[in-house]
Phi, psi and omega in degrees: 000129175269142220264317177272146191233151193295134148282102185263142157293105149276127177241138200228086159269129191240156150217113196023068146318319194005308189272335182261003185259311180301331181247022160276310190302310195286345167288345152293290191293327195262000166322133160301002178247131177251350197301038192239173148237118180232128162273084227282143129243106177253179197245029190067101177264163209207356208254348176108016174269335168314277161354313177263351169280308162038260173243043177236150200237030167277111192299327188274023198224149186215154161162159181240143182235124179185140172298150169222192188254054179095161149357295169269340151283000167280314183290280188310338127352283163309339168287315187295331204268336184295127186246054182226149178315300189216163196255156146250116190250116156231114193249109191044112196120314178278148146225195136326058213295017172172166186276016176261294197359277202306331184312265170016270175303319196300302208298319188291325161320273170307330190274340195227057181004118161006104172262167191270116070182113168262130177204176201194181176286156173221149162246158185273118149253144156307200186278344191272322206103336184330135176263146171270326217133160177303181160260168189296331173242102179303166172271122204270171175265018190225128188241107133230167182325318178318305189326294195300351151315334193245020166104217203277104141279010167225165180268150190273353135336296195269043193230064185280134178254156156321057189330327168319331183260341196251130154244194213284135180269134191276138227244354162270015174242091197300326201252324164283330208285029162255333156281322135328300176310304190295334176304289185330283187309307162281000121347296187251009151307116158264357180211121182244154188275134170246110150267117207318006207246170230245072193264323181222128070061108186246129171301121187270055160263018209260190174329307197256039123263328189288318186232086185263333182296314166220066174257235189006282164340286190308285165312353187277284184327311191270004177272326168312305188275344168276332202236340143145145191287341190259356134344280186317279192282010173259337169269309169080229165306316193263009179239346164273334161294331165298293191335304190298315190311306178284328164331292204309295160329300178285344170237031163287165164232148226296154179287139181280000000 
């Protein structure tokens, strides 16, 4: 077990949060773990989350508000900005699945010397807190670049990196490029961790929900380029059958 112990970057990009930010901040501040940074990148917000960054008096917290060019130039701002051992992304909304979490990951950190990627399972909440349920693509327990064949399979919330390892999200992917990163990030892992829990509370609002046609698209492309297109369009084949599979599934109605 190693004597040292890791600093994680938690990272959070916003745009006019206001309402979605506080209970990443209370899922954070209440971790049994002190061992973070959290990293504010807003995008000139115009709704009172500046404002509310403000006046928040967390000694362990940095951030900036300015415009950019999406989402993923946002993220990587926060990778520049990061001084902690592995990043974590959350975004606005997201939490924590428990005040352990972060303990949780530290201890996997030090018990398996610092592996480039510790990761784990997520469930979907509302806007409420609520858990809906897993999300639909379990996290397997053995992670290579091969994996991401079968589309996102770990969420990227629940996909802590090596800083040392992660480079930058390519900024010609509007809608994708955290899955692109993560391929890029096991690439250059030689060992990665699985921890078997629950680690993060995923908001089912985001972006790449809001624009899923062409999230899919974009994913299609990068996936044509790591794994080769006629590959590529024969799983597919099996991933629109799972979709359907799961409709269907989501539109039975429940047994008495």
């Amino acid at each position: 077990m190693s004597e040292v112990r890791p600093l994680f970057s938690i990272i959070t990009v916003t745009y006019n949060a206001r309402l979605t930010l506080p209970p990443t901040f209370d899922s954070v501040r209440e971790q049994t773990c002190d061992l973070y940074e959290m990293i504010v990148v807003d995008g000139a917000s115009t709704d009172g989350t500046v404002e509310m960054l403000r006046s928040c008096t967390d000694v362990n917290l940095r951030w900036i508000s300015e415009p950019d060019k999406g989402i993923y130039d946002a993220m990587n701002k926060g990778i520049s900005m990061a001084q902690g051992d592995y990043l974590i992304f959350l975004n606005a909304g997201d939490r924590f699945a428990s005040a352990e979490t972060l303990q949780m990951l530290a201890d996997a950190a030090m018990d398996h010397d610092f592996p480039g990627i510790i990761y784990g399972q997520t469930d979907i909440v509302d806007s409420r807190g609520r858990v809906l349920g897993p999300r639909h693509l379990r996290a397997p327990e053995t992670l290579s670049p091969d994996s991401f064949k079968e589309g996102m399979v770990v969420c990227h919330q629940a996909f802590v990196v090596l800083r040392k390892i992660a480079g930058f999200y390519n900024l010609k992917y509007r809608f994708s490029a955290d899955y692109d990163w993560c391929i890029q990030c096991l690439q250059h892992s030689r060992r990665n961790h699985y921890v078997d829990e629950t680690i993060i509370h995923y908001l089912n609002e985001g972006m790449t929900t809001a624009n899923m046609r062409a999230s899919l698209r974009e994913r299609f492309r990068i996936m044509c380029r790591y794994f080769g297109p006629s590959p590529t369009i024969l799983r597919h084949l099996k991933f629109l059958k799972r979709y359907i599979n799961r409709r269907c599934s989501s539109a039975s109605p429940n047994k008495q």
